[in-house]
PDBQT receptor file of N, H, CA, C and O in Angstrom, charges set to zero:
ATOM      1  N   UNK A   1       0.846  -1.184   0.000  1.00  0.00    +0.000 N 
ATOM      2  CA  UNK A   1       0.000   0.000   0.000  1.00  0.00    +0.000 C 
ATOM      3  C   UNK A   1       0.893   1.249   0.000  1.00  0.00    +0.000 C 
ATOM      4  O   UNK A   1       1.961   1.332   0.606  1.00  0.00    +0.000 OA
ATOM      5  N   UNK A   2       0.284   2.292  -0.812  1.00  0.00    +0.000 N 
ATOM      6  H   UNK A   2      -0.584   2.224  -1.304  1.00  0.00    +0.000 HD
ATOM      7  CA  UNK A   2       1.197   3.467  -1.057  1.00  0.00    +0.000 C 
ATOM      8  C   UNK A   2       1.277   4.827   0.603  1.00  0.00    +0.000 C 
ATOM      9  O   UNK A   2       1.913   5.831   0.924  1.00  0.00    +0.000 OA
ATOM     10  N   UNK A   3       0.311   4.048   1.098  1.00  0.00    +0.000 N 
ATOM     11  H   UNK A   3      -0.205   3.232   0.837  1.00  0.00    +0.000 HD
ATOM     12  CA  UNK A   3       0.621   4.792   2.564  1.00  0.00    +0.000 C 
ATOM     13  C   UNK A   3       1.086   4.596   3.069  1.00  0.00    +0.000 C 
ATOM     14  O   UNK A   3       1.716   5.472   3.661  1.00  0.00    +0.000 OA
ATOM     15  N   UNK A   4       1.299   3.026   3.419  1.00  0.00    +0.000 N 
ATOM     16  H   UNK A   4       0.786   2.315   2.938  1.00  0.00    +0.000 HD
ATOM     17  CA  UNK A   4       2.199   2.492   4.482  1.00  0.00    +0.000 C 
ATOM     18  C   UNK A   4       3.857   2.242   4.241  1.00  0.00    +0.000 C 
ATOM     19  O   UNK A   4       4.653   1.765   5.050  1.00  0.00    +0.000 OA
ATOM     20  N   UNK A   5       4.128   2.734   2.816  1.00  0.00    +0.000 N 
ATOM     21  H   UNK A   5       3.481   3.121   2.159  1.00  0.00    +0.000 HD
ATOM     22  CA  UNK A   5       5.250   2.643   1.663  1.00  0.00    +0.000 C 
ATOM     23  C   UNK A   5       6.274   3.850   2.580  1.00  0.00    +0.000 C 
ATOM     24  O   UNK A   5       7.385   3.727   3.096  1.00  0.00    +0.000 OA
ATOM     25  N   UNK A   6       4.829   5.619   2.449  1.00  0.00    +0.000 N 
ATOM     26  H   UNK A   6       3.927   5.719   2.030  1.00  0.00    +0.000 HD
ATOM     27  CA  UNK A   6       5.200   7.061   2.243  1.00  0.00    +0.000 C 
ATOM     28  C   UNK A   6       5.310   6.791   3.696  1.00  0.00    +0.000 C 
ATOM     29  O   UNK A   6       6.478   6.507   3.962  1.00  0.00    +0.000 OA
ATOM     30  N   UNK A   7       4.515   6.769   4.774  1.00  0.00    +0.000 N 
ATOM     31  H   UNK A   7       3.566   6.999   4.559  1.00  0.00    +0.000 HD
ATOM     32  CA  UNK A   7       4.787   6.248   6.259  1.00  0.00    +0.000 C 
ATOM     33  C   UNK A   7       6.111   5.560   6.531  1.00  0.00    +0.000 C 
ATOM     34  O   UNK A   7       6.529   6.196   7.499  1.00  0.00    +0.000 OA
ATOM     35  N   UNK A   8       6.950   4.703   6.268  1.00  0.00    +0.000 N 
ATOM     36  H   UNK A   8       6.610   4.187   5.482  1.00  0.00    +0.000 HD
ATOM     37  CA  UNK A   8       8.260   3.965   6.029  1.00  0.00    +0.000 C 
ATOM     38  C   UNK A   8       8.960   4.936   5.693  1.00  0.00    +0.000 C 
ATOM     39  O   UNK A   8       9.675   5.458   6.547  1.00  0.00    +0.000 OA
ATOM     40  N   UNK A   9       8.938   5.439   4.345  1.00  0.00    +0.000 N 
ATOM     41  H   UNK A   9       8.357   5.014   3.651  1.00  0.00    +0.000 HD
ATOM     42  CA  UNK A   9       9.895   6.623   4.115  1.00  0.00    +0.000 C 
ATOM     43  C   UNK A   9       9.962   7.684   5.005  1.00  0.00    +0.000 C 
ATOM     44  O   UNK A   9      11.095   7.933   5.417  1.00  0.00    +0.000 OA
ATOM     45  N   UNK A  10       9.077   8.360   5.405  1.00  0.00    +0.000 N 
ATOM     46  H   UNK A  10       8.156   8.158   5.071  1.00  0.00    +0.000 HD
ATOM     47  CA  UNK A  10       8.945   9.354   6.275  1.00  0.00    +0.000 C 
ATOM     48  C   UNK A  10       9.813   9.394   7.651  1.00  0.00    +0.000 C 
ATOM     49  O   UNK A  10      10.386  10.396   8.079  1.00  0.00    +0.000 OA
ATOM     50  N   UNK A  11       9.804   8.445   8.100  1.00  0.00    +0.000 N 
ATOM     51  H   UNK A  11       9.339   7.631   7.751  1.00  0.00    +0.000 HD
ATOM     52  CA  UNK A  11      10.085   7.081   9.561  1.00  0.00    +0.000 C 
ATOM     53  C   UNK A  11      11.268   7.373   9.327  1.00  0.00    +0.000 C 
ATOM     54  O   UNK A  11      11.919   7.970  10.183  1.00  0.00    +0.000 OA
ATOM     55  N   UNK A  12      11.886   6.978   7.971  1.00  0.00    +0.000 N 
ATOM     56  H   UNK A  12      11.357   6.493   7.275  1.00  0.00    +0.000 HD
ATOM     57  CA  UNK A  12      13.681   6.412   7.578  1.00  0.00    +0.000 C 
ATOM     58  C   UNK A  12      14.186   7.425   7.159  1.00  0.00    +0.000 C 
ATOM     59  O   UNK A  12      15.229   7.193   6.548  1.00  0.00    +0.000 OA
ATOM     60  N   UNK A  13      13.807   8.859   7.233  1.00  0.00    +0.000 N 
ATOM     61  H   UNK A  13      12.959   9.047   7.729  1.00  0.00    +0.000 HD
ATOM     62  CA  UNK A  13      13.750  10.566   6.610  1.00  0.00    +0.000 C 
ATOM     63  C   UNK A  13      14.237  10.799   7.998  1.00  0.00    +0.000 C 
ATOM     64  O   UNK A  13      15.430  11.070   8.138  1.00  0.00    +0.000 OA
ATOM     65  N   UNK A  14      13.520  10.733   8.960  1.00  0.00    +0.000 N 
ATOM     66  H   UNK A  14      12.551  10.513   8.847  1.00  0.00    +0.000 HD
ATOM     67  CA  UNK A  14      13.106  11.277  10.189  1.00  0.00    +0.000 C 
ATOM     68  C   UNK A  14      14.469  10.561  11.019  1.00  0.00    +0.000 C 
ATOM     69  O   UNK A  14      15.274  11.323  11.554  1.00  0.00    +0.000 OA
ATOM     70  N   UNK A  15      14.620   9.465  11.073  1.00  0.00    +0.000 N 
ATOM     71  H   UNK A  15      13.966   8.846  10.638  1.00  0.00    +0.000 HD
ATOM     72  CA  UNK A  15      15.769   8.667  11.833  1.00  0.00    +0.000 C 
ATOM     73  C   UNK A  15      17.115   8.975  10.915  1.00  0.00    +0.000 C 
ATOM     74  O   UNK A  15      18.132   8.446  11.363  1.00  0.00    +0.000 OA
ATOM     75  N   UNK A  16      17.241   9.569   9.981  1.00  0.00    +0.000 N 
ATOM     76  H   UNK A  16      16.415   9.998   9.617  1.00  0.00    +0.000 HD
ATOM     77  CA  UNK A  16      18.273  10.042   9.024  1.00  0.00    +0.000 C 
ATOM     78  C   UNK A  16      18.693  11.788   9.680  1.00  0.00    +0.000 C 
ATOM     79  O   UNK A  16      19.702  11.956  10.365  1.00  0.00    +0.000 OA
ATOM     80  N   UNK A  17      17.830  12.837   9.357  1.00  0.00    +0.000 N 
ATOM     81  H   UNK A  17      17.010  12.700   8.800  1.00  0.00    +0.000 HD
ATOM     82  CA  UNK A  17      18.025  13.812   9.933  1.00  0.00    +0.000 C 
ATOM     83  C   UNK A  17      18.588  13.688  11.142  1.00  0.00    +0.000 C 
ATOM     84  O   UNK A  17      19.689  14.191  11.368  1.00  0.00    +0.000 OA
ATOM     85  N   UNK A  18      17.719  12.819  12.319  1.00  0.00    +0.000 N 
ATOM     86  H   UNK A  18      16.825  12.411  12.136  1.00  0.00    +0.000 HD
ATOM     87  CA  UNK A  18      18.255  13.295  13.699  1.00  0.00    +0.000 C 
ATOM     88  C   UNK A  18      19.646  12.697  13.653  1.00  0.00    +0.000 C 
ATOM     89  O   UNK A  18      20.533  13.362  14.187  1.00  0.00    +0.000 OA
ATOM     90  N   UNK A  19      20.035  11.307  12.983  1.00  0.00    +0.000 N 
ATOM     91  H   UNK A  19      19.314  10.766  12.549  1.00  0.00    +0.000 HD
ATOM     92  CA  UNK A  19      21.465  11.442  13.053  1.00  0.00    +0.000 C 
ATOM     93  C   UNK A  19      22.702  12.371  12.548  1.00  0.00    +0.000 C 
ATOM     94  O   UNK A  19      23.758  12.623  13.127  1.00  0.00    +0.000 OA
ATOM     95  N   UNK A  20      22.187  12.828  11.183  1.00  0.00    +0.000 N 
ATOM     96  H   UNK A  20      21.329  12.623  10.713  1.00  0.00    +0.000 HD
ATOM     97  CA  UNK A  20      22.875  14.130  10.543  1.00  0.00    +0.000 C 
ATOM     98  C   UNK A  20      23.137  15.160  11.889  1.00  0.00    +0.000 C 
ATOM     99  O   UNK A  20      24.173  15.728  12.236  1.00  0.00    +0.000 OA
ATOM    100  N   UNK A  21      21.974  15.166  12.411  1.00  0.00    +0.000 N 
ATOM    101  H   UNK A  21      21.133  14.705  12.130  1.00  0.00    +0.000 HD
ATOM    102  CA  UNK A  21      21.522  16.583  13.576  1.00  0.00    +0.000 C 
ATOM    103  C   UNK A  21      22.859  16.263  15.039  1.00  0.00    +0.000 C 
ATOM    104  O   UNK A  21      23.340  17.140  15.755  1.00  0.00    +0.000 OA
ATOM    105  N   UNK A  22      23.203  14.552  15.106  1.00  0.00    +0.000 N 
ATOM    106  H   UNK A  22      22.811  13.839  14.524  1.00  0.00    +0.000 HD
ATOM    107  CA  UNK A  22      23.755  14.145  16.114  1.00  0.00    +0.000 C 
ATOM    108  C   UNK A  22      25.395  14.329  16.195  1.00  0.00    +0.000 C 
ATOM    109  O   UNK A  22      26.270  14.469  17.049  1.00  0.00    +0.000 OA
ATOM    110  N   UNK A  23      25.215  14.212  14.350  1.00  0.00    +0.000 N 
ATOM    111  H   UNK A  23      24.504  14.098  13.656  1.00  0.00    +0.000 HD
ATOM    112  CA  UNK A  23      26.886  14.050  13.998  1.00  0.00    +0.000 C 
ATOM    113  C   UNK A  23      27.414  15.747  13.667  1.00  0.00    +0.000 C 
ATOM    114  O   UNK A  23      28.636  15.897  13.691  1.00  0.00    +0.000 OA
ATOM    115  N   UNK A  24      26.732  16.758  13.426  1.00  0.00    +0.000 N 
ATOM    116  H   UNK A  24      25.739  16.637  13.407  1.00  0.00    +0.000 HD
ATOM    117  CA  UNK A  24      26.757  17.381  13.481  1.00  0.00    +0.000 C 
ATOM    118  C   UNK A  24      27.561  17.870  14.849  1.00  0.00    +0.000 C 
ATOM    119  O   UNK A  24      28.777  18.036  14.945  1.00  0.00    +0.000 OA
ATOM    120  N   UNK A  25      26.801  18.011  15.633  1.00  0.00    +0.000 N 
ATOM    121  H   UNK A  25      25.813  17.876  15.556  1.00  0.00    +0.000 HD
ATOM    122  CA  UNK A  25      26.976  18.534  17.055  1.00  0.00    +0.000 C 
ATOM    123  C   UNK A  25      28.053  18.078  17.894  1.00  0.00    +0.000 C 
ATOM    124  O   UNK A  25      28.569  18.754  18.783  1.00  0.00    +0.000 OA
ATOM    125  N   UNK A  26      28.402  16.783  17.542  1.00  0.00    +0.000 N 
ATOM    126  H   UNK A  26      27.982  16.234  16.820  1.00  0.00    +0.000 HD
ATOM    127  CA  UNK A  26      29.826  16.030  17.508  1.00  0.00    +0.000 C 
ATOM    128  C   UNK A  26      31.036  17.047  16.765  1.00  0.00    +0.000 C 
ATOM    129  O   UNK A  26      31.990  17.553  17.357  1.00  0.00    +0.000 OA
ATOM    130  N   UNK A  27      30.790  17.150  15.681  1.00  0.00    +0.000 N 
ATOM    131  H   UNK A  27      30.015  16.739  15.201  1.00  0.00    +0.000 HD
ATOM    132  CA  UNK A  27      31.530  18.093  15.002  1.00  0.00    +0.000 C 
ATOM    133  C   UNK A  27      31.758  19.503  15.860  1.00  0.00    +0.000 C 
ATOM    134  O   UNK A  27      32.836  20.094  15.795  1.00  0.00    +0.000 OA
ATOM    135  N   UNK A  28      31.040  19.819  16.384  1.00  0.00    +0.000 N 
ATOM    136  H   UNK A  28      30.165  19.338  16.437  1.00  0.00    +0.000 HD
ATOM    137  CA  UNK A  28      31.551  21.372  17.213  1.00  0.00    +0.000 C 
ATOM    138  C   UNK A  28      31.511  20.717  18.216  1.00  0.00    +0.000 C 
ATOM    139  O   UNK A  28      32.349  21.522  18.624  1.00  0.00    +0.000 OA
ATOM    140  N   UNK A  29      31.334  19.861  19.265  1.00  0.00    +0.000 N 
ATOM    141  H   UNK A  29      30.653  19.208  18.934  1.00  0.00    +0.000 HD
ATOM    142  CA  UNK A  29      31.776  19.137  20.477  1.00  0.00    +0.000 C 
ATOM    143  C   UNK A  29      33.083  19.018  20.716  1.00  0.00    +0.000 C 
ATOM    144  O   UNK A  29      33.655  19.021  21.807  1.00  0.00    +0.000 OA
ATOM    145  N   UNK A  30      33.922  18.822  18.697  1.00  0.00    +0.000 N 
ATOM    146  H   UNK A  30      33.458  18.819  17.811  1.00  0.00    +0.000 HD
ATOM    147  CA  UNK A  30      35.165  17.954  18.917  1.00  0.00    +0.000 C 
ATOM    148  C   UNK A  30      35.001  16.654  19.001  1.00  0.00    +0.000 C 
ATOM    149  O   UNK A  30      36.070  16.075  19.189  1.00  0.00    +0.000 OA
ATOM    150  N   UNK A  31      33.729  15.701  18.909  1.00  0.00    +0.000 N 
ATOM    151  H   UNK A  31      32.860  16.172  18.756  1.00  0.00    +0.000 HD
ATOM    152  CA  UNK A  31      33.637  14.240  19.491  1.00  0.00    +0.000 C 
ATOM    153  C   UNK A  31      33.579  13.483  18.610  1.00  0.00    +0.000 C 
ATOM    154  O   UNK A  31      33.733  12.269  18.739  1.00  0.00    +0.000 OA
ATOM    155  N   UNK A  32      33.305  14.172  17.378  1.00  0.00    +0.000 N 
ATOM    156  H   UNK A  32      33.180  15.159  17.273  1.00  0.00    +0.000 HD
ATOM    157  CA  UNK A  32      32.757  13.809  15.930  1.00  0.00    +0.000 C 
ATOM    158  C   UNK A  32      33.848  12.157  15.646  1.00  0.00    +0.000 C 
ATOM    159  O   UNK A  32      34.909  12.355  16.237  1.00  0.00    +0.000 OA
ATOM    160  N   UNK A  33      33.858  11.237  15.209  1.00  0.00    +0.000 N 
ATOM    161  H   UNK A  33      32.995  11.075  14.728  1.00  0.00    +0.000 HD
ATOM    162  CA  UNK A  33      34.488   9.751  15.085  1.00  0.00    +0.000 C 
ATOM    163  C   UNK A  33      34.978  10.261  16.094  1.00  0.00    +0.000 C 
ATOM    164  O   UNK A  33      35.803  11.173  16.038  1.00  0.00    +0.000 OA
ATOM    165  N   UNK A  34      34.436   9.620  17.438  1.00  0.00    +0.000 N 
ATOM    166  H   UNK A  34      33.766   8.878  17.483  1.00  0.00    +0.000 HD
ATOM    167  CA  UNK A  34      34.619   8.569  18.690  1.00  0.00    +0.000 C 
ATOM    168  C   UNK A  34      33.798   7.527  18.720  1.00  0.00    +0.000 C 
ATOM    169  O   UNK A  34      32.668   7.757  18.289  1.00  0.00    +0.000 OA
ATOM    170  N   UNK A  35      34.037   6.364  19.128  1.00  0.00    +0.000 N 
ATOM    171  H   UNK A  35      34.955   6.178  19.478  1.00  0.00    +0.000 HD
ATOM    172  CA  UNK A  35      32.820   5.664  19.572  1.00  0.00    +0.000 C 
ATOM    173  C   UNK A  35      32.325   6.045  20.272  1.00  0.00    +0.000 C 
ATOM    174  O   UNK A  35      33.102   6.678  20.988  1.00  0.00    +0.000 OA
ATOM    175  N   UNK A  36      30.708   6.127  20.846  1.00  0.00    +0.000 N 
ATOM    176  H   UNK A  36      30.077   5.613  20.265  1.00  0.00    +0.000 HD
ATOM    177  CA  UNK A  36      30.359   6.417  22.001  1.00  0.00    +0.000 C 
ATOM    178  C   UNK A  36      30.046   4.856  23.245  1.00  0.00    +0.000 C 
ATOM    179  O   UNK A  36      29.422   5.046  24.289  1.00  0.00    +0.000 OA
ATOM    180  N   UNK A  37      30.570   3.497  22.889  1.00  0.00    +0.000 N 
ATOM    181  H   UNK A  37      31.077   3.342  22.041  1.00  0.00    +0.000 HD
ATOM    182  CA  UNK A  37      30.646   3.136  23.643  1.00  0.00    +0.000 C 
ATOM    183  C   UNK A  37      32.162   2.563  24.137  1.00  0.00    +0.000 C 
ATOM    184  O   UNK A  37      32.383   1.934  25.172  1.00  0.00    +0.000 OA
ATOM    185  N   UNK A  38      32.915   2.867  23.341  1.00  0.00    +0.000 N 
ATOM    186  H   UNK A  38      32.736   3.378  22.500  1.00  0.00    +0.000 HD
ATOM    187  CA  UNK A  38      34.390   2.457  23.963  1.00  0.00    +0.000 C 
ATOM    188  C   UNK A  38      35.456   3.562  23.921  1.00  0.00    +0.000 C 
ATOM    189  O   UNK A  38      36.548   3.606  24.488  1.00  0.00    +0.000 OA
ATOM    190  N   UNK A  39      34.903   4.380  23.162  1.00  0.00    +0.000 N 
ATOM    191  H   UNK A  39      34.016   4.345  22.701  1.00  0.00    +0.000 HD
ATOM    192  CA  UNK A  39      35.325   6.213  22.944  1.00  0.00    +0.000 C 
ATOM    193  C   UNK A  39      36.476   5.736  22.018  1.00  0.00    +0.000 C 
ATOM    194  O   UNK A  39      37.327   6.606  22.204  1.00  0.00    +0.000 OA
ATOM    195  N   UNK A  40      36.933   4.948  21.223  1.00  0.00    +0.000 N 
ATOM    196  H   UNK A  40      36.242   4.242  21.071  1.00  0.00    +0.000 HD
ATOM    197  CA  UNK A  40      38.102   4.857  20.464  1.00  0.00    +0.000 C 
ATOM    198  C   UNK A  40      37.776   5.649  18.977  1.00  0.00    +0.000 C 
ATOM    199  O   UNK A  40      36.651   5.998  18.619  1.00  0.00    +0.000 OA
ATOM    200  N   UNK A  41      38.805   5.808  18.350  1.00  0.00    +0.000 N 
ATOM    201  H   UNK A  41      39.719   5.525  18.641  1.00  0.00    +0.000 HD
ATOM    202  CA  UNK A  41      38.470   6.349  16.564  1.00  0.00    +0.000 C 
ATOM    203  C   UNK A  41      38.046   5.639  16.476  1.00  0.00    +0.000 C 
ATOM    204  O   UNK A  41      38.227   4.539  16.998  1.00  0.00    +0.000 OA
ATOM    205  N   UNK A  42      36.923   6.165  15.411  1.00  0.00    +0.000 N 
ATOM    206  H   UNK A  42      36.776   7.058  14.987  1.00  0.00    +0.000 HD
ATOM    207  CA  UNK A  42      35.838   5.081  14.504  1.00  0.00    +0.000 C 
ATOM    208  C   UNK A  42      36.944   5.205  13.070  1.00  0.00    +0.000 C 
ATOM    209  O   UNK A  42      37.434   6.214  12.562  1.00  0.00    +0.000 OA
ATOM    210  N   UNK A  43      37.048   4.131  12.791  1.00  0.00    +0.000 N 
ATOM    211  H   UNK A  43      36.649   3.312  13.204  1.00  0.00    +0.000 HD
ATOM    212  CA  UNK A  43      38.263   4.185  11.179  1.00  0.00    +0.000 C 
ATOM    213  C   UNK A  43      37.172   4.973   9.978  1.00  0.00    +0.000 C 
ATOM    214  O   UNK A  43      35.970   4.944   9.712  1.00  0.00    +0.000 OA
ATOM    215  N   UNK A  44      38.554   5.746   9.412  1.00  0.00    +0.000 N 
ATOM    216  H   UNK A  44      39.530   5.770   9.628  1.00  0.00    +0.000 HD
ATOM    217  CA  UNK A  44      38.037   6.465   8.201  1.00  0.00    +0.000 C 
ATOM    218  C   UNK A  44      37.029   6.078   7.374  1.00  0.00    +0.000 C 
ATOM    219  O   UNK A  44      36.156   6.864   7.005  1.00  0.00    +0.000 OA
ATOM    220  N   UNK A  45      37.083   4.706   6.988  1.00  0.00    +0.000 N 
ATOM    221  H   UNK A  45      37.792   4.068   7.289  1.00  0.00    +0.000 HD
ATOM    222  CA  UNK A  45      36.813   4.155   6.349  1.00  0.00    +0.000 C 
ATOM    223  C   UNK A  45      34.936   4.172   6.718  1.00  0.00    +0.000 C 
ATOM    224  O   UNK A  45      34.120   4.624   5.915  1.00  0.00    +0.000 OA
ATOM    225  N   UNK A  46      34.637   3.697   7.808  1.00  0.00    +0.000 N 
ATOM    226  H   UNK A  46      35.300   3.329   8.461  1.00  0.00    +0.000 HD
ATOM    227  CA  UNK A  46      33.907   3.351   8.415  1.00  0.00    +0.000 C 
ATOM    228  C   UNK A  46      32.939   4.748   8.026  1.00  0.00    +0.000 C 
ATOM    229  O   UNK A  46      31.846   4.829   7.464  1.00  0.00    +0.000 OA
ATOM    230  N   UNK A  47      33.850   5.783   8.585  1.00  0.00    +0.000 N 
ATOM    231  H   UNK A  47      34.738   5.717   9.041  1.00  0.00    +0.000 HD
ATOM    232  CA  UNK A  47      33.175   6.887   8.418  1.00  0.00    +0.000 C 
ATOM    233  C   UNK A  47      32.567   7.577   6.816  1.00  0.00    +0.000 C 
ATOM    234  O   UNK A  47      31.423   7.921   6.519  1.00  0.00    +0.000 OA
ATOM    235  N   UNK A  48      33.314   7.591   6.333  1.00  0.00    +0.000 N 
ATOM    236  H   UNK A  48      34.243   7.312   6.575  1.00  0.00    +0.000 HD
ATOM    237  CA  UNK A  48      33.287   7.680   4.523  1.00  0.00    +0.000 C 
ATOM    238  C   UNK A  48      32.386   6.790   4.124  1.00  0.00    +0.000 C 
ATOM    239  O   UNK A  48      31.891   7.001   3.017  1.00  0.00    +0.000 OA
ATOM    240  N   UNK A  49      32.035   5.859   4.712  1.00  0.00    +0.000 N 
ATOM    241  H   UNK A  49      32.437   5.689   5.612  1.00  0.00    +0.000 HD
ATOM    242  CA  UNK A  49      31.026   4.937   4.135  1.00  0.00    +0.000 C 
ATOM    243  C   UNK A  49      29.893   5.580   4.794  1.00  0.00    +0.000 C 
ATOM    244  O   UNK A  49      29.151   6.269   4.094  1.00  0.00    +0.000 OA
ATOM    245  N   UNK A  50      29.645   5.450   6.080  1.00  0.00    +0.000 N 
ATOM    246  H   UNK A  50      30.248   4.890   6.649  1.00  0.00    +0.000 HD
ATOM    247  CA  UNK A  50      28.993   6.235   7.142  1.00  0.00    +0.000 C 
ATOM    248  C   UNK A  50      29.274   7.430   7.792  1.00  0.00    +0.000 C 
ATOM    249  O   UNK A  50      29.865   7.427   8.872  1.00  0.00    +0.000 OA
ATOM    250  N   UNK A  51      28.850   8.621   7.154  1.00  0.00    +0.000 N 
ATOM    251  H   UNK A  51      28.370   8.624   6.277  1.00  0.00    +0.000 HD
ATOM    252  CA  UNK A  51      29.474   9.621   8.471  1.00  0.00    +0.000 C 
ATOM    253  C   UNK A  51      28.721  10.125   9.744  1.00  0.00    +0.000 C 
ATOM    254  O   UNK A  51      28.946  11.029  10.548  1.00  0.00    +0.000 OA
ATOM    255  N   UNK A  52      27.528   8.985   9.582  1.00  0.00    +0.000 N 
ATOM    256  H   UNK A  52      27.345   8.251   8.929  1.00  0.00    +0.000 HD
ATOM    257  CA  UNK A  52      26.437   8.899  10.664  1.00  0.00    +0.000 C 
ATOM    258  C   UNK A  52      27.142   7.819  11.986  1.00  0.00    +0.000 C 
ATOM    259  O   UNK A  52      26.481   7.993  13.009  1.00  0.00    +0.000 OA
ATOM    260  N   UNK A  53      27.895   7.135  12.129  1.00  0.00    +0.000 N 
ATOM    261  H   UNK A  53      28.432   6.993  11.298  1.00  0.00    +0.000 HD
ATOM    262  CA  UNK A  53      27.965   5.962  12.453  1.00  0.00    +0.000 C 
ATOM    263  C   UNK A  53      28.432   6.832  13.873  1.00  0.00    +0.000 C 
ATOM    264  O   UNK A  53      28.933   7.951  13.984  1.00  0.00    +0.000 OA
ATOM    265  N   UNK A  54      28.027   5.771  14.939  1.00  0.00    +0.000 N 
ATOM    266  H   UNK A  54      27.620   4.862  14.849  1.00  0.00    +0.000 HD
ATOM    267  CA  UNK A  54      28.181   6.369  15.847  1.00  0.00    +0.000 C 
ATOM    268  C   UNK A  54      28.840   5.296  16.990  1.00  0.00    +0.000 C 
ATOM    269  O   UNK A  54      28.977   5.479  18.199  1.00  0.00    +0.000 OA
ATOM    270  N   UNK A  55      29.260   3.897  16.020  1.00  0.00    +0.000 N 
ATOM    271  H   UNK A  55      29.148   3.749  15.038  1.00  0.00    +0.000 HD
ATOM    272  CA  UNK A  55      30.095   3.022  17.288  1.00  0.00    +0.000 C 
ATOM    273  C   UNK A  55      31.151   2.732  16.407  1.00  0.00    +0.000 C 
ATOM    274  O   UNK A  55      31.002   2.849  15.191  1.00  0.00    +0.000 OA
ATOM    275  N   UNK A  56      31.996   2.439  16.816  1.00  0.00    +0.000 N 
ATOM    276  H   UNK A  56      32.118   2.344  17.804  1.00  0.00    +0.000 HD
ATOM    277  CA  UNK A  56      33.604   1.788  15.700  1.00  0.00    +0.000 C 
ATOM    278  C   UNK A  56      32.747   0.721  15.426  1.00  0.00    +0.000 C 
ATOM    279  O   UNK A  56      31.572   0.668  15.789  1.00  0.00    +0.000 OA
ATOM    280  N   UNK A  57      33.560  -0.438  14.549  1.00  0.00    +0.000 N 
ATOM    281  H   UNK A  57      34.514  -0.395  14.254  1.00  0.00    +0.000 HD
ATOM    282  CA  UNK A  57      33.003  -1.396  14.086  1.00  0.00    +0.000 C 
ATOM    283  C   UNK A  57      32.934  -2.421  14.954  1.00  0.00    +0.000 C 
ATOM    284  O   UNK A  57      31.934  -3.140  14.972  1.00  0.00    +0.000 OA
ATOM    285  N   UNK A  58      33.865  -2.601  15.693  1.00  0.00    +0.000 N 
ATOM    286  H   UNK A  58      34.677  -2.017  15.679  1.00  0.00    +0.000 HD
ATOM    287  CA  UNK A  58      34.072  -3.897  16.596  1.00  0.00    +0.000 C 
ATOM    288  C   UNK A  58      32.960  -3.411  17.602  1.00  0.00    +0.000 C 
ATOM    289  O   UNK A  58      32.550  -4.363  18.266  1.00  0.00    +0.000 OA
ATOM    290  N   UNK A  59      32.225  -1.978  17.980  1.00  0.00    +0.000 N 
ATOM    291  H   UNK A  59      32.558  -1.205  17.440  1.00  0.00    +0.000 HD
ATOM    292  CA  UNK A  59      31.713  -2.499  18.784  1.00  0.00    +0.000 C 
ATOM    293  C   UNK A  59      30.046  -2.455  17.902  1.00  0.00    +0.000 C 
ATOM    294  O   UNK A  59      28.924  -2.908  18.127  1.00  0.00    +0.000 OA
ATOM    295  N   UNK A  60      30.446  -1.953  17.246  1.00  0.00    +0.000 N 
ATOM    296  H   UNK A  60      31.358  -1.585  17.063  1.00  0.00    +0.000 HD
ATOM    297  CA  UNK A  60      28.677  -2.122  16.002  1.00  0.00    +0.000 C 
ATOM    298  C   UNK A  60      28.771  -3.519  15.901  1.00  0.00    +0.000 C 
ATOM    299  O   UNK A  60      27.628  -3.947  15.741  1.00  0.00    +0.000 OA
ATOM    300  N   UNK A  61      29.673  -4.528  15.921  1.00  0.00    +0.000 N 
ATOM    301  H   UNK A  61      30.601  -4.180  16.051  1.00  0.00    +0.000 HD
ATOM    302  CA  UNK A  61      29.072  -5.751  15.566  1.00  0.00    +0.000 C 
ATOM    303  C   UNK A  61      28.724  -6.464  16.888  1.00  0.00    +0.000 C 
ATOM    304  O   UNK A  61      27.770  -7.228  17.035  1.00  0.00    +0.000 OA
ATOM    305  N   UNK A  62      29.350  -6.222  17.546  1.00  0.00    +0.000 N 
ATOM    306  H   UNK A  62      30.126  -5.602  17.427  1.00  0.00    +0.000 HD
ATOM    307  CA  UNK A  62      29.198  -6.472  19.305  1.00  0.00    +0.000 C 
ATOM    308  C   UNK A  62      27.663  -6.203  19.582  1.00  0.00    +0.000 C 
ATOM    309  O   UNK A  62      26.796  -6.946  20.042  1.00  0.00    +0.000 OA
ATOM    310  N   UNK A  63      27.617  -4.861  19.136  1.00  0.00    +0.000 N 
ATOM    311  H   UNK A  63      28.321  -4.257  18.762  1.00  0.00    +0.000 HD
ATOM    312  CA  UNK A  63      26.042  -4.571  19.306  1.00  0.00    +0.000 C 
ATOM    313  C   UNK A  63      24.829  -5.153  18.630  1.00  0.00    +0.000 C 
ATOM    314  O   UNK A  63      23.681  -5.262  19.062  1.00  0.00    +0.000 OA
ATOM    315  N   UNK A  64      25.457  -5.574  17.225  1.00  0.00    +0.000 N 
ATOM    316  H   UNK A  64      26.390  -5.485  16.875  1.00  0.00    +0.000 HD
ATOM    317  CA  UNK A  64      24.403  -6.473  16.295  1.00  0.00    +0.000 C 
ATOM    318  C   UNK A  64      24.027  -7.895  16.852  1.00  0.00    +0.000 C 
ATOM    319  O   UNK A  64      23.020  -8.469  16.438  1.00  0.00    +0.000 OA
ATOM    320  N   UNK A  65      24.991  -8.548  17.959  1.00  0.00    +0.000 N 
ATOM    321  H   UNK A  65      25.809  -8.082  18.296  1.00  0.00    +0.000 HD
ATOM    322  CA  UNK A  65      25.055  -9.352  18.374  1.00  0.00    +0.000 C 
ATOM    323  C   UNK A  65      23.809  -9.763  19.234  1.00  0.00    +0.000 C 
ATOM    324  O   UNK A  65      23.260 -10.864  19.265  1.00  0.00    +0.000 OA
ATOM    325  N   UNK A  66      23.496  -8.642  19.914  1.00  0.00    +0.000 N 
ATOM    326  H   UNK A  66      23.942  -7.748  19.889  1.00  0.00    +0.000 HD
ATOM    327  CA  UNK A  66      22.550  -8.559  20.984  1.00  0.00    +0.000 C 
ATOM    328  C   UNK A  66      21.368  -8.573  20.294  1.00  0.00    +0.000 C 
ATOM    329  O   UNK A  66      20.298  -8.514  20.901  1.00  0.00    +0.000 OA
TER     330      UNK A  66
């Protein structure tokens, strides 16, 4: 259904901005690639792919785990 399609998009719009809005504020914090659960660099790489990402990888998969 084309509502429940535009509803989804809207949802995945909305959870997109506030991270832009998060990484942002990192950026004038200074915090911008840290992890926020082990505080280490998040690798370039990681970031360039993602510049939303907000755990290094080892612990994003740690977390996928759960």
């Amino acid at each position: 259904d084309t509502h429940i399609k535009n509803m989804d998009m809207e949802e995945t719009l909305k959870k997109t901005n506030t991270s832009i809005k998060i990484a942002l504020q990192k950026i004038t914090k200074g915090t911008y690639g840290k992890c926020e659960k082990c505080s280490d660099a998040i690798g370039i790489g990681r970031l360039l792919a993602m510049p939303t990402a907000m755990l290094c990888l080892s612990c994003s998969k740690k977390n996928a785990k759960k």
